[in-house]
C-alpha positions in Angstrom: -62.3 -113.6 49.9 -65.2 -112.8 52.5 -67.5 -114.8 50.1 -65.1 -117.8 49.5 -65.0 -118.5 53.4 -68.6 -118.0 54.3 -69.2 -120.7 51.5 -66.3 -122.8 53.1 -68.0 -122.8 56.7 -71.5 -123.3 54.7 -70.6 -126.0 52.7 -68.3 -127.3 57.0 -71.7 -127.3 58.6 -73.6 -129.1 56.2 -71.2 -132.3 56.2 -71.3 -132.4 59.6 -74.8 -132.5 59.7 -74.3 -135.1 57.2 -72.2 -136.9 59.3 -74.8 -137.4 62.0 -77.3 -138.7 59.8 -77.8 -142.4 61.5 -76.3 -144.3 58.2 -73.4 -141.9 58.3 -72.5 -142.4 61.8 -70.5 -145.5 61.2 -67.7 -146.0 58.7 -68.9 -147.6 55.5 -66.3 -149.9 55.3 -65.4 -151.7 58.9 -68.3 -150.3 60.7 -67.2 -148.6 63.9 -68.0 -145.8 65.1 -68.0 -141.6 64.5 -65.9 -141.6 61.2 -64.2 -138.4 60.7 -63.3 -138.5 57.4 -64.8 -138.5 53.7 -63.6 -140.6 50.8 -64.7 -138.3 47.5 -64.5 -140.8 45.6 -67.5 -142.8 46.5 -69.2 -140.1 49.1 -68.8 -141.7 51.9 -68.0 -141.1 55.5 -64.9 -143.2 57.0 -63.1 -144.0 60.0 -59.2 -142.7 60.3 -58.4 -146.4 59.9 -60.0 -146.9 56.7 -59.4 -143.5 55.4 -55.4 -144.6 55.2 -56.4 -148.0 52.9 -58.9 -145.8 50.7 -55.2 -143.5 50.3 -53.0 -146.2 49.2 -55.7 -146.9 46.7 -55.3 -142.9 45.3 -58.7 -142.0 46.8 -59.1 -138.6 47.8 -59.7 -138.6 51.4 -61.1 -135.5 53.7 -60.8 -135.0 57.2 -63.9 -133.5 58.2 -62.2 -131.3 60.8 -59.4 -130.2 58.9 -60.8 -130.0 54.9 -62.2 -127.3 53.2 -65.1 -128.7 51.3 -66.5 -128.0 47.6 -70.3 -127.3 46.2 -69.5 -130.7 44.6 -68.0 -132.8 47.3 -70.8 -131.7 49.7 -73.3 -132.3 46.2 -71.8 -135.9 46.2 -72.3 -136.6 50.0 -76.2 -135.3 50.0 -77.0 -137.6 46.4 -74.8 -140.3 47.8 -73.6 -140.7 51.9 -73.2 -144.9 53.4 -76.8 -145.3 52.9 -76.8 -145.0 49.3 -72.9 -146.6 49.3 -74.6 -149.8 50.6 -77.8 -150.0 48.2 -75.2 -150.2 45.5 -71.8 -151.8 47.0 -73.9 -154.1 49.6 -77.0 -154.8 47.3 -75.7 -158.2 47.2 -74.4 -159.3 50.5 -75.6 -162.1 51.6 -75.3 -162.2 55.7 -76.7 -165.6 55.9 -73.1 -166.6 54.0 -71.2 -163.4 55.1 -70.2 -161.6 58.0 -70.6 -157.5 57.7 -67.0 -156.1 57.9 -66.1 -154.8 60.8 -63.4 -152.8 62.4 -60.0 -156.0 63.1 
């Protein structure tokens, strides 16, 4: 039991360092500011706002504050986080012809 939790505040600490990583201090998806939760399913950090659309697609959603977080999820967020979420979702947006999403 001792072990479980220390790995639970372990695995706490290093998404919130995450989180502060410059590309992670904005949701992925609308852009504002200090998102507090993690969709799973792509590794990314998002705001409360987007975190309820990414649920009524089924996508497991995390509240940073509130979660417990797995080896894997916090695996996911290191190989992946927003930065790597826009190489491949964003790769090719055109901002000459489209406007970045943001948080209306």
């Amino acid at each position: 039991m001792k072990r479980k939790v220390e790995e639970d505040e372990k695995n706490e600490k290093i998404v919130r360092n995450l989180m502060k990583l410059p590309s992670n201090r904005r949701c992925i998806n609308c852009n504002s500011q200090g998102p507090q939760y993690v969709c799973t399913n792509f590794s990314t950090f998002v705001c409360a706002t987007c975190s309820g659309i990414h649920r009524e697609f089924s996508h497991r959603v995390k509240s940073v504050s509130m979660a417990t977080f797995t080896a894997e999820d916090v695996a996911g967020l290191r190989e992946g986080g927003n930065e790597h979420a826009k190489e491949v979702y964003f790769r090719q947006w055109d901002s000459q012809h489209q406007s970045l999403p943001d948080n209306r």
